[in-house]
N, C-alpha and C positions, 0 to 999 in steps of 0.2 A: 551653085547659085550665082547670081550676078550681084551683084555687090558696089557702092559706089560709098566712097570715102569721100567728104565734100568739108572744103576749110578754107581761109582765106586767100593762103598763098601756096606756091610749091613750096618754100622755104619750108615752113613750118610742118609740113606735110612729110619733105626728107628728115628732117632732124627728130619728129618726135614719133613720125609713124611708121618708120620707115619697117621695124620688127613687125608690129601687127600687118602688114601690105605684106608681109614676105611669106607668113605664118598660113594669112588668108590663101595665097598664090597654091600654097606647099600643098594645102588640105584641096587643092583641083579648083577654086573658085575664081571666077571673072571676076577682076577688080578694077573698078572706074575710079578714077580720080578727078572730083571737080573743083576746081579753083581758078585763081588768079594766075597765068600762067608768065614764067621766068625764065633766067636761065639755069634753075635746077631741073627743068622738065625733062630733058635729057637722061638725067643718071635715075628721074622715077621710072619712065618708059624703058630703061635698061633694065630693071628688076624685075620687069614683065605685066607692067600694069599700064592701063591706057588713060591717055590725061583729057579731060574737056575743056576749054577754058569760060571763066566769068571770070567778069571786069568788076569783082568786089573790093567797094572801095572800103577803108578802116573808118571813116563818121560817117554819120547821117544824113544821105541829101534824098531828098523825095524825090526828085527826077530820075536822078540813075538808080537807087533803090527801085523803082519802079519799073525802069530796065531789067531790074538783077529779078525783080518776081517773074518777070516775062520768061525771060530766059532759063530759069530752076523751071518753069513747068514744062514748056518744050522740053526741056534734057527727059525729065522722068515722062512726059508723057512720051514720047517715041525712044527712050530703053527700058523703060520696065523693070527698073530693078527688082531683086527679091527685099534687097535691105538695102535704105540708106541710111547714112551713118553721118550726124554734124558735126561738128569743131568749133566751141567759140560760140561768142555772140548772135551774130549775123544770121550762119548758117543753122544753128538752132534754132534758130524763129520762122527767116524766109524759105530753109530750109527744108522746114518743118511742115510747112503751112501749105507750100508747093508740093511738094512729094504726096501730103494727106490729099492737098485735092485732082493728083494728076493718078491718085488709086494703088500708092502703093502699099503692099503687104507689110510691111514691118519697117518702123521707123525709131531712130535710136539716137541718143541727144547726150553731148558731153560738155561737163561744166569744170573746165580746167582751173576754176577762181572766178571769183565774182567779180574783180575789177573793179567798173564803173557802176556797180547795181549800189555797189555800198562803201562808194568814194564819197571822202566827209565834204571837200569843199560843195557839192553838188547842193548838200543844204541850203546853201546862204543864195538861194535864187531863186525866182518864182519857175523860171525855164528850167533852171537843171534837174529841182526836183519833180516837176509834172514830167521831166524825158525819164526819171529816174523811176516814178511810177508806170509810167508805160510801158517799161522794160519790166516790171515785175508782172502785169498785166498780159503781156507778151509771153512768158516766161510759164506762167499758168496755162496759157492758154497749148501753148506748144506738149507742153508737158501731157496734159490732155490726150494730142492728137497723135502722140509718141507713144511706144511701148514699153520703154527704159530710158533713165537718163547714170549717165555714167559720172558720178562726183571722187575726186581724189583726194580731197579730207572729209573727217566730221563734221567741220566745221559750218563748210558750206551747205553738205547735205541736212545738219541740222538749222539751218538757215531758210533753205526752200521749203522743208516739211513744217515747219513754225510759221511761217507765211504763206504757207497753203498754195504755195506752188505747184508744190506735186505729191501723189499721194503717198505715203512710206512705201510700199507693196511696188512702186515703182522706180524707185530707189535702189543704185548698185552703188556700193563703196570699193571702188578698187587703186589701193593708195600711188599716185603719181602714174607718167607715163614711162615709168622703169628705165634704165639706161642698160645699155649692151657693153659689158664690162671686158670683153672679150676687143673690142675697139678701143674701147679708153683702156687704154693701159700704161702705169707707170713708166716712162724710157730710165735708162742705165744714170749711172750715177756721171758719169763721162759725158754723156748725150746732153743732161740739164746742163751740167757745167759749160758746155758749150754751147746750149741755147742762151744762155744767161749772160756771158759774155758777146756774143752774138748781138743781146737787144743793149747794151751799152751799161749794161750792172758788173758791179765787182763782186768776185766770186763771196768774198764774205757779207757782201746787202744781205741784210735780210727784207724778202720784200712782203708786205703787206697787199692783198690784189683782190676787188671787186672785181665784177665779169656783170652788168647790167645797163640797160640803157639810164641815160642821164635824167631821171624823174625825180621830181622832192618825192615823191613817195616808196620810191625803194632805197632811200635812206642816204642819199648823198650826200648829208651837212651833216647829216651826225658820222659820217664817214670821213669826210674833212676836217670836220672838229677833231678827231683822234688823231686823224694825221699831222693836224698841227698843235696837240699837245705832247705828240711822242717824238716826232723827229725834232724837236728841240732839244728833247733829252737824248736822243738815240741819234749818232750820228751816222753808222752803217744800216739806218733802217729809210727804205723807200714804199714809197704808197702808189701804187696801178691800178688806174682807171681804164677797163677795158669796157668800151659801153657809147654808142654815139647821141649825140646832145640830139632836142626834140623840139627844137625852138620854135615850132606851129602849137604847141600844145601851153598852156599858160599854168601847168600842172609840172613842166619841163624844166630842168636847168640851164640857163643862159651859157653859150659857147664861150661867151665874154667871162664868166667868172670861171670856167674850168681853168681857159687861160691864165688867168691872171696868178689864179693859186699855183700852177704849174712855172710861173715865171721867179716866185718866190719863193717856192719850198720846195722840196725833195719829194715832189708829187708831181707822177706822167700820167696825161692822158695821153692816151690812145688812139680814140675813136673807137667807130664801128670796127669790128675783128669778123672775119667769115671763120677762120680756123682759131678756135681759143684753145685748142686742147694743151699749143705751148706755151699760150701764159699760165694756163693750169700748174705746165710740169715746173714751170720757175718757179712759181711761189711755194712763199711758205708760210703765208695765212690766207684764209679764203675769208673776206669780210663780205656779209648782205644782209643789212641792217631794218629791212622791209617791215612797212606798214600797210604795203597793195595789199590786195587780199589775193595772195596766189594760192595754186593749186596744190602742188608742190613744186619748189623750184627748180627748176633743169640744170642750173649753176648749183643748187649743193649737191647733185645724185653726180656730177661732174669734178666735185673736189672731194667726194668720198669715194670715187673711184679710183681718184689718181693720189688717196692716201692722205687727204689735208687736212687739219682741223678750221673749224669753222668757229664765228663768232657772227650769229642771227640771232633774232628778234622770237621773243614767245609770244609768236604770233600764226594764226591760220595758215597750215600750210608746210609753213619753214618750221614748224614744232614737230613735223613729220618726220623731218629729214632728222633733226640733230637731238639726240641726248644728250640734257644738258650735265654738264661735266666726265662725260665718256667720251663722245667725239667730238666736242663743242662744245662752245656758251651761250646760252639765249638768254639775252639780255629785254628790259623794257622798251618798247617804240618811242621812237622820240628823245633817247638815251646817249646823247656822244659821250660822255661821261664814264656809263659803263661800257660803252664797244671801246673804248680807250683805255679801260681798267682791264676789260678782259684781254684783250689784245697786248697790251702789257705785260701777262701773264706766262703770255705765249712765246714774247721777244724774250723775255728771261729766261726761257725753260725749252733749249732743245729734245729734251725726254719728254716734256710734256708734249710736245708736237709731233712727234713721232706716237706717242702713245694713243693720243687720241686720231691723228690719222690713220693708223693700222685698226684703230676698233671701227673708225666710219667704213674702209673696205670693208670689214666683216660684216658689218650692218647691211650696208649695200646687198653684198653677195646672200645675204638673208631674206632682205625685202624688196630690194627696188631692181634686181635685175631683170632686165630685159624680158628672158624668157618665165620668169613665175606670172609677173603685168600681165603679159601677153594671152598665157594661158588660162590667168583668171576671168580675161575681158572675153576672149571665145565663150568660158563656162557658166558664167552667168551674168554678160550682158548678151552677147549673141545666142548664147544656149545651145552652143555646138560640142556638148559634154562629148558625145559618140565621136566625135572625130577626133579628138584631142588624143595625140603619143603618148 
């Protein structure tokens, strides 16, 4: 079959699909790739899959949106897919709506988190929330012209079926986009030591480390607030912000106050990271304190592989990843308080971090790897049961 994976960026394309595009490849099928094209195009086209580009931008403008409708029907109308397959927003709708009407046979929709459908500030405006209705409106209608839509918690998929988005019957719950544990893997105890000294930490920091971009809503202040009620008390404990600021988005943290925390306290920011796997291996807390409405995070299936414990939010999503007090703490949203109490916990009890890191691997190697995802989204969201090893 011909096959076209369609999402916003290559980025996002290598990191989280890169297993299902390989899996698709294995089983003999033509795989297209459409997005926004970068400088990861390269290493997708190396795995044997061919890229198209659109110039999909991340918000709303009616002119180039209007572009991008053009352009998604051309693509399907002169290759013909057997299936397309969306990512995101954008692509599930125009997507959606392009492919329905350029005839193709099976059309299939993934809702990695809600995001902006059911972001609170959107309330307090007469714009945000009519764009915020039209996305659900959108949302129904796509679902509609779709076969399956793919959700990675209950939360959301009980969220569309409540709102009459989509019908239950077309509804696949298959939890997160799994991580390839076989890539992430723990380095030697020699190897950290020397990463760590490397990034300008003393062997005995203990470092406390976020992996997210700079958003009030994936929990930055109540991030901050623990770090500046612990390293008062804790004098080898460091706080790392891996994660670049968003300063067009009025949702975003200001550059100017990472700064400034970073000039006063035993808090680094970073910035954007292409490779986090070695601020992974350095830490030895994974904090993501989130109130977005993610799918499941990519950053906990990434610190339960490389053995972390966590301290998240019981919240949609992040309540996937972590059990609370086996590999983690899920604390309330909006809580510095408790991410600083749990975290706390953690700085006092080397048993206790090691114990619940080694249970998050387990967990991991139980739900979220790589190849079980993979095999469940063939078997029923594509329904390629027969082909499946």
């Amino acid at each position: 079959m011909k096959i076209a994976l369609v999402a916003p960026d290559d980025f996002s394309l290598l990191i989280y699909r890169k297993g299902l595009i390989l899996s698709l490849l294995k089983l003999g099928h033509e795989v297209c790739l459409i997005s926004k094209a970068g400088e990861f195009v390269p290493q997708l086209e190396k795995l044997g899959a061919r890229h198209i580009s659109v110039n999909l931008g991340r918000f709303i403008n009616p002119i180039s949106d209007l572009s991008v409708l053009i352009r998604f029907y051309q693509i399907f109308r002169k290759e013909k897919f057997d299936i397309v397959h969306n990512f995101t927003i954008k692509p599930n709708n125009y997507g959606t709506f392009m492919a329905y009407a350029a005839g193709c046979n099976k059309i299939l929709n993934s809702v990695t988190g809600l995001g902006f459908i059911v972001y609170e500030p959107w309330e307090k405006s007469f714009i945000s929330s009519t764009l915020k209705f039209g996305l659900k409106i959108f949302y129904a209608l796509s679902s509609r012209l779709s076969e399956k839509t793919w959700f990675q918690n209950p939360d959301d998929m009980s969220y569309f079926i409540k709102n009459r988005m989509i019908k239950p019957d077309k509804a696949v719950l298959v939890k997160s986009s799994g991580i390839n544990l076989k890539e992430w893997k723990l380095p030697g105890n020699e190897k950290i030591a020397s990463l760590k000294k490397n990034s300008g930490f003393h062997p005995d920091d203990i470092l406390v480390v976020m992996v997210t971009r700079a958003l009030n809503s994936k929990g930055i202040h109540e991030f901050l607030y623990a770090m500046e009620e612990l390293t008062g008390k804790y004098s080898h404990i460091k706080f790392v912000l891996a994660g670049g600021a968003e300063e067009n988005l009025n949702r975003g943290v200001p550059a100017s106050l990472l700064k400034e925390k970073a000039a006063r306290h035993p808090f680094f920011w970073l910035g954007h990271q292409e490779n986090v796997i070695d601020i992974f291996a350095i830490a030895d807390i994974i904090v993501f304190p989130s109130y977005y409405r993610e799918g499941v995070p990519r950053c906990l299936l990434e610190a339960m592989a490389l053995k972390k414990p966590i301290v998240t939010t019981d919240h949609g999503g992040c309540r996937e990843a972590v059990e609370n007090g086996i590999n983690g703490f899920l604390v309330p949203v909006r809580d510095g308080n408790a991410v600083a109490e749990k975290v706390e916990l953690l700085i006092l009890s080397p048993e206790l971090r090691d114990k619940m890191g080694n249970a998050g691997f387990e967990k991991a190697k139980l739900e979220f790897d790589e190849k079980l995802i993979v095999d469940a989204l063939l078997k029923n969201l594509y329904q390629l049961s027969d082909e499946i090893q």
